[in-house]
C-alpha positions as CSV (number, residue, x, y, z in Angstrom):
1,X,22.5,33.9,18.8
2,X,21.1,32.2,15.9
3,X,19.1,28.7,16.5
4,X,22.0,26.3,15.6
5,X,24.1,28.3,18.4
6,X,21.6,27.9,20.7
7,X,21.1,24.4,19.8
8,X,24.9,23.7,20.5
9,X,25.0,25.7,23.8
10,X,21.5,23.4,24.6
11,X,22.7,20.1,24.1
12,X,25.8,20.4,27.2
13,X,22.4,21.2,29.4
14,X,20.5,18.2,28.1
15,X,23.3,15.3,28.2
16,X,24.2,16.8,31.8
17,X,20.3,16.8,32.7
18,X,20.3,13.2,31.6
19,X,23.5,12.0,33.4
20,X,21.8,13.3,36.3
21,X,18.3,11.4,36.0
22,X,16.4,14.6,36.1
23,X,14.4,16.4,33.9
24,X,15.8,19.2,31.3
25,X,15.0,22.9,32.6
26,X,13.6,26.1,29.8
27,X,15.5,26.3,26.7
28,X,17.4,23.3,26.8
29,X,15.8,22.0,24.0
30,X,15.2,24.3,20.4
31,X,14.0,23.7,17.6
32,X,11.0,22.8,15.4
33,X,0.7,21.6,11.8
34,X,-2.2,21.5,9.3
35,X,-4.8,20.4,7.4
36,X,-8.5,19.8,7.6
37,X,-7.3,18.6,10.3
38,X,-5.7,15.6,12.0
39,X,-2.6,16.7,12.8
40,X,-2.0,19.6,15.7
41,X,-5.2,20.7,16.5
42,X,-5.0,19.8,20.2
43,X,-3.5,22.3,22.8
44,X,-4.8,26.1,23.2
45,X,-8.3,27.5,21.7
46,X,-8.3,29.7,18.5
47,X,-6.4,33.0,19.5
48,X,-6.9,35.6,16.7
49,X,-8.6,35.6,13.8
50,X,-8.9,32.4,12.0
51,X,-5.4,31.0,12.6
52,X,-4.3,30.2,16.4
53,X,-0.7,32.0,16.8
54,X,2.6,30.7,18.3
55,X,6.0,32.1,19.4
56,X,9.5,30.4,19.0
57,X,10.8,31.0,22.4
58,X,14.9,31.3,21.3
59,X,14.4,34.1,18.9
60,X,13.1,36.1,22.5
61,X,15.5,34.5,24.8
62,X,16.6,37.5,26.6
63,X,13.1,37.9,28.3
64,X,12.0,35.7,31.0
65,X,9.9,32.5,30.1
66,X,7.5,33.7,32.2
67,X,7.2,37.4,31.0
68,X,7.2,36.3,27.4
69,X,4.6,33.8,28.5
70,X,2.7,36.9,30.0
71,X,3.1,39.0,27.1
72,X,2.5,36.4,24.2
73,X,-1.2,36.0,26.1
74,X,-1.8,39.5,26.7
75,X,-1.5,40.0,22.7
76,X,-3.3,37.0,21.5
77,X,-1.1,34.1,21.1
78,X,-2.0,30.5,22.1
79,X,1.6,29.2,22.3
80,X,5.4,29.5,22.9
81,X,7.2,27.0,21.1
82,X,9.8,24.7,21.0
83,X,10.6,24.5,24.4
84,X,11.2,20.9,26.9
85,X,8.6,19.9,29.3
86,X,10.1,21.7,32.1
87,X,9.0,24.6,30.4
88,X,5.3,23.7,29.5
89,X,3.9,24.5,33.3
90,X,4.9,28.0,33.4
91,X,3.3,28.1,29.8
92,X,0.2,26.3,31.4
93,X,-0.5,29.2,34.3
94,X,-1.0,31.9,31.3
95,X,-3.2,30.0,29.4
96,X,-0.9,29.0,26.8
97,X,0.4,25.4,25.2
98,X,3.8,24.6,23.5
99,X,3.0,23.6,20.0
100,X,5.9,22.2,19.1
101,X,8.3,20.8,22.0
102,X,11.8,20.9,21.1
103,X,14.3,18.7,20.0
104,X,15.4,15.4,22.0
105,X,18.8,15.5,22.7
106,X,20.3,13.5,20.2
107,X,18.4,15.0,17.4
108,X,20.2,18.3,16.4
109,X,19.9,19.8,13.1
110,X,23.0,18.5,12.0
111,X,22.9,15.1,13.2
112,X,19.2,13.0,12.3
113,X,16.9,10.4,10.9
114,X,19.4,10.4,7.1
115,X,22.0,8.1,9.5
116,X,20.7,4.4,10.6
117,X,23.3,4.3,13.3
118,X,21.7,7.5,14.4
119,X,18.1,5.5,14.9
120,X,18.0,3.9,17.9
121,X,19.3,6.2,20.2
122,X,17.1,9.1,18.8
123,X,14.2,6.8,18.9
124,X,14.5,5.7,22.5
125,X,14.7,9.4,23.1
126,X,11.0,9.8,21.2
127,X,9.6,6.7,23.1
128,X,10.0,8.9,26.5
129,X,9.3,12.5,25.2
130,X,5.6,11.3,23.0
131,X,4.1,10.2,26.4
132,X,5.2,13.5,28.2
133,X,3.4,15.5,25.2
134,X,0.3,13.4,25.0
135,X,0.0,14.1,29.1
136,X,0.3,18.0,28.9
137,X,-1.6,18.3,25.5
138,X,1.3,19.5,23.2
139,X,0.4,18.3,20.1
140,X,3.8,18.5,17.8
141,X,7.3,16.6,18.6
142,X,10.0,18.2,16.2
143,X,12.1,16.0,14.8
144,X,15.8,16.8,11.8
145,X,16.9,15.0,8.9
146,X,20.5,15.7,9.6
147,X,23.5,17.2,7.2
148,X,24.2,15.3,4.2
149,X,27.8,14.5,5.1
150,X,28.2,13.7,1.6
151,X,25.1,11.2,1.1
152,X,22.8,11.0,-2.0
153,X,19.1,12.2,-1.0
154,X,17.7,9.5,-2.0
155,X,19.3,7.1,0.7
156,X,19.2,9.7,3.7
157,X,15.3,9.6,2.5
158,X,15.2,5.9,2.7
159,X,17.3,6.1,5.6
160,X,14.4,8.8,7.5
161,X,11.7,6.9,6.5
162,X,13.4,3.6,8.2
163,X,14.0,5.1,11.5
164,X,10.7,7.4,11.6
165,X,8.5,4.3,10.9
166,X,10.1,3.1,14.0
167,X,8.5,5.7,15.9
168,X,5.2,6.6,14.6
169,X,3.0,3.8,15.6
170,X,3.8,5.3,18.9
171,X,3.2,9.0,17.2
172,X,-0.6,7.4,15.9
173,X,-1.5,5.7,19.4
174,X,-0.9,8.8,21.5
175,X,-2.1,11.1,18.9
176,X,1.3,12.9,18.4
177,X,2.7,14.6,15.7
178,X,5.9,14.2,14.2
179,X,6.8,16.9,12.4
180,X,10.3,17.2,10.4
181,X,11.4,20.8,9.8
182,X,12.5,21.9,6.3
183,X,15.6,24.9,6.5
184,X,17.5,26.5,3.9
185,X,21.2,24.9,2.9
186,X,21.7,28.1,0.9
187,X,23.0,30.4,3.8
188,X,21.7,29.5,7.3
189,X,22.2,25.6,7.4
190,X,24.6,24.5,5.1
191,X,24.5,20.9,3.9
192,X,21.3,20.3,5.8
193,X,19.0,17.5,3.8
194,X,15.7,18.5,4.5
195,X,16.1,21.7,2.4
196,X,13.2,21.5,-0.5
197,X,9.7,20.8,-0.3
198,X,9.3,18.0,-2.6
199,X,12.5,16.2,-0.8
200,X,10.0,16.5,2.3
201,X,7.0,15.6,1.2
202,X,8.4,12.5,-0.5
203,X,9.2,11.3,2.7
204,X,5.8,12.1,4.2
205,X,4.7,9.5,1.7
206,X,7.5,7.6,2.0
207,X,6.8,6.8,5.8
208,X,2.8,6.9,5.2
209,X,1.3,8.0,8.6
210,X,-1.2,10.8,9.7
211,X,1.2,11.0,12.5
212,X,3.9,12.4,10.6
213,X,4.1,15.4,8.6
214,X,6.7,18.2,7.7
215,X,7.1,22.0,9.5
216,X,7.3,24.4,6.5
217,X,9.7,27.3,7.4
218,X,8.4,30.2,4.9
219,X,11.8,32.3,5.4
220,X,13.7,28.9,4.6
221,X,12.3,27.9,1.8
222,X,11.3,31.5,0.6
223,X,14.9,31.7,0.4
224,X,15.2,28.4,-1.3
225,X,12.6,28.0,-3.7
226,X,10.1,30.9,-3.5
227,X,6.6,30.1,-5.0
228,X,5.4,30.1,-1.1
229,X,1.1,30.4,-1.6
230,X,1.5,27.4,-4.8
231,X,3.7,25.5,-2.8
232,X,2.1,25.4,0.8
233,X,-1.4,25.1,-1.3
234,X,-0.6,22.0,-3.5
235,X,1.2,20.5,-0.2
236,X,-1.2,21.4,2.0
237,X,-2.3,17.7,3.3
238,X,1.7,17.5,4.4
239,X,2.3,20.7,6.3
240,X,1.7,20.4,10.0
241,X,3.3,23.7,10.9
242,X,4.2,26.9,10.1
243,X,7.2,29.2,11.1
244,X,7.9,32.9,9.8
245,X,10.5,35.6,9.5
246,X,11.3,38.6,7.3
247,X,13.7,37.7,4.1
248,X,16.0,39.1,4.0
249,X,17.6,39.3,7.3
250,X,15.2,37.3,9.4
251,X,14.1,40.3,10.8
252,X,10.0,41.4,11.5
253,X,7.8,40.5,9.1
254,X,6.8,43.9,7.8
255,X,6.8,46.4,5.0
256,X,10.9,45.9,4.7
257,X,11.1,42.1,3.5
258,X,9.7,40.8,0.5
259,X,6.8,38.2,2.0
260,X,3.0,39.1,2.1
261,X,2.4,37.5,4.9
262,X,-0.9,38.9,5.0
263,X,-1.5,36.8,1.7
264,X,0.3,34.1,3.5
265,X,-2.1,34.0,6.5
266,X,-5.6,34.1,4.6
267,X,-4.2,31.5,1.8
268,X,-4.2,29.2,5.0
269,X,-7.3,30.5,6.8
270,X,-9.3,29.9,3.5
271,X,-7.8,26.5,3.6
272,X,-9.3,25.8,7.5
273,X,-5.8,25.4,8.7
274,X,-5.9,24.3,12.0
275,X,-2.3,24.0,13.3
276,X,-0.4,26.9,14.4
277,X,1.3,29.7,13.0
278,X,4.5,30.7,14.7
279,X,6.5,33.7,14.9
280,X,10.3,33.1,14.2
281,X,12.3,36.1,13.5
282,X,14.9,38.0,15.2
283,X,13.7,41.3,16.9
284,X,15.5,44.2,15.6
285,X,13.7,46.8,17.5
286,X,11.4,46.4,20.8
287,X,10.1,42.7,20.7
288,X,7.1,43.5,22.4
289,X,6.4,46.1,19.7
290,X,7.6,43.6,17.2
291,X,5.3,40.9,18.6
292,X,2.0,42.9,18.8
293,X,2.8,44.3,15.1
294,X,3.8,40.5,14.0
295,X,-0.2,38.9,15.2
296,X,-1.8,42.2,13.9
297,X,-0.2,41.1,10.5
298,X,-1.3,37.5,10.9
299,X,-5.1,37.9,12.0
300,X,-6.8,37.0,8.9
């Protein structure tokens, strides 16, 4: 299952959580932080190293939440990501934070911020899931631009920066971070708008808050525009968070693929990056295995 798929399969749980009034259960949402360092700081210690280490829950979705939980404490890891808030307590008993919670439910990756008609109902979502992260300490809310559809980047970045102003004085007051993902249109998520760093980063500046900055994706934009170290260096003040995988394949991150993400890891660490670093690829052997070798990689 790849994240979109799971995204699809999550959003008949959340709209039937919400007709029902009740909370929404582990893995009902997926998804989606840096600098010197305002943004993402809050939530578990340092784990290993000099970068604090995260998990995105859906690549390892066929292990227990609390297992994974277990294991991702046993080796070293401060979080497992993108996950709802009935999730974060079972995080909580191993020591562990969330460091990004998921998507709301009208915020998929195909359907965001780029569409004004989209705004309020995405926003009123925001305006109940900030409060939940301030309480249990999880300090990034994921957040998509949406699919073109056919619309000139220039207006679906007017059209973000519109709707996310809407939502981060709330972001800034609850010390919150916003943080927009950036994916590849090339192969995974076609049509997607967020796809290229300066598109992002123009809307950082566009919408002008501490409280809202992007979630670089190395395999995405490895895959669409390369230069990783230059680029995650000279944008450093606008990356909140960090995800990884193997290219190609989005397999482990090891000798097979073409990223040093040893390289990677100290460029950051030299920098005093004090967000989170989070595995995202698909296990193609034992996970476990592929989780201890993964950290090992990524203690700088």
């Amino acid at each position: 299952m790849n994240r979109r798929d799971f995204l699809a399969s999550s959003a008949a749980i959340t709209g039937a959580a919400a007709c029902a009034g009740g909370s929404v259960g582990v893995g009902a949402f997926a998804g989606v932080d840096g600098g010197l360092q305002s943004a993402g700081s809050a939530g578990a210690g340092p784990s290993r190293g000099r970068l604090k280490h995260s998990i995105c829950q859906w690549c390892f979705g066929n292990m227990p939440l609390d297992e994974l939980a277990r294991t991702a404490a046993e080796l070293g890891y401060s979080s497992v990501e993108l996950l709802g808030p009935d999730a974060w307590p079972t995080l909580k008993k191993h020591g562990l934070t969330c460091a990004v919670a998921g998507t709301v439910p009208h915020n998929p990756i195909h359907s965001g911020f780029n569409r004004i008609e989209n705004h309020d109902v995405i926003i009123q979502e925001l305006e109940i899931r900030l409060p939940l992260c301030k309480e249990s300490g999880i300090p990034n809310q994921i957040v998509m631009s949406g699919n073109r559809g056919g619309m000139d980047d220039l207006e679906g970045l007017k059209n973000c920066a519109k709707g996310l102003k809407r939502i981060t004085p709330l972001a800034e007051k609850l010390g919150v971070t916003v943080v927009m993902e950036l994916l590849n249109s090339k192969r995974d998520h076609k049509d997607y708008m967020c796809d290229r760093t300066a598109w992002g980063v123009n809307l950082v500046k566009e919408v002008g808050s501490p409280r809202f900055k992007l979630l670089y994706d190395i395999y995405h934009m490895q895959i669409m525009e390369g230069d990783v170290i230059a680029t995650i260096t000279e944008n450093f003040d606008h990356i909140a968070h960090y995800h990884t995988a193997g290219v190609p394949g989005r397999r482990e991150i090891d000798e097979k693929q073409e990223l040093n993400y040893v390289a990677i890891c100290k460029a950051l660490a030299d920098r005093n990056f004090g967000g989170y670093f989070a595995q995202e690829f698909m296990p193609a052997r034992d996970p476990v295995g592929s989780l201890k070798q993964a950290i090992e990689i990524c203690t700088v």
